[in-house]
N, C-alpha and C positions, 0 to 999 in steps of 0.2 A: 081750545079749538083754534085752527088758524084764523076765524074770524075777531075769537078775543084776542090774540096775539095783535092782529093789524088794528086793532082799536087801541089795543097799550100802547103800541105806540106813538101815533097823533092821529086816528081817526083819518079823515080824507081832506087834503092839503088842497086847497086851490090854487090852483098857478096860473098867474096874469102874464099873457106876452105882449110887451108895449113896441109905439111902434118906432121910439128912440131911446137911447141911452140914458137922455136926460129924463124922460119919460119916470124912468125907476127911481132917480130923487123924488120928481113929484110925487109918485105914486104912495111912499113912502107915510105920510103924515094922514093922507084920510083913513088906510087901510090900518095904519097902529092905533085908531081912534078905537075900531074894533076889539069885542074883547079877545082874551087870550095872547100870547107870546107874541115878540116882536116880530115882523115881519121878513121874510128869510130872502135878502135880492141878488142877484146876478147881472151889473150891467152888460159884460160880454155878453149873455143870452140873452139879453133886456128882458129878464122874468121876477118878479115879485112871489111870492107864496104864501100863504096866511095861512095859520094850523085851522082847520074845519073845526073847532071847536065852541062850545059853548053856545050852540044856536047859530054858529054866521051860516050866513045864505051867501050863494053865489050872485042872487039879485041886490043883495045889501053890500057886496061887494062892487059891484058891477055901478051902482048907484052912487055910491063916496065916490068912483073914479072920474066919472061921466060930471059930478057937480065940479071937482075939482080940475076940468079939463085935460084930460090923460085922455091922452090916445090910444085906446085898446084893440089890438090885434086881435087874441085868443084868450077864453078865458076857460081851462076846464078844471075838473073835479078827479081828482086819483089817487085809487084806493093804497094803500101800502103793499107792496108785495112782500113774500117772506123773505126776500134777502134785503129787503126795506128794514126788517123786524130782527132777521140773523145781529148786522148793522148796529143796528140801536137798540138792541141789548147787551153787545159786548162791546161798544164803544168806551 
């Protein structure tokens, strides 16, 4: 089904918008603390992404950033889409 397809490929990705470039160094070391894959960043978009896997919360994310002083703009949850899925299965 398309719902297992968007789950094989990493479930729903959190994406952090900081509110400076440096922002995404910092941001880097609480959110890798987390489990699962390393964390995927963009300083031109000053965005962080962490795979939703394994249990992480968007408040346990939200939490390492907030103790670690990072300035967080946005923070949402989004699910794969099928050309997310097309993508990452014939990569």
């Amino acid at each position: 089904t398309p719902y297992e397809l968007k789950t094989r490929v990493g479930g729903d990705p959190i994406q952090v918008a900081l509110a400076t470039p440096e922002g995404v160094d910092r941001a880097v070391a609480p959110v890798a603390a987390l489990p699962g894959d390393r964390p995927h960043t963009d300083p031109i978009e000053r965005t962080v992404t962490i795979a939703a896997r394994d249990g992480i919360r968007v408040p346990d994310v939200v939490r390492r950033l907030d103790e670690a002083g990072v300035d967080v703009v946005d923070v949402n949850r989004r699910r794969p889409t099928l050309d997310d899925v097309f993508l990452g299965l014939t990569a």
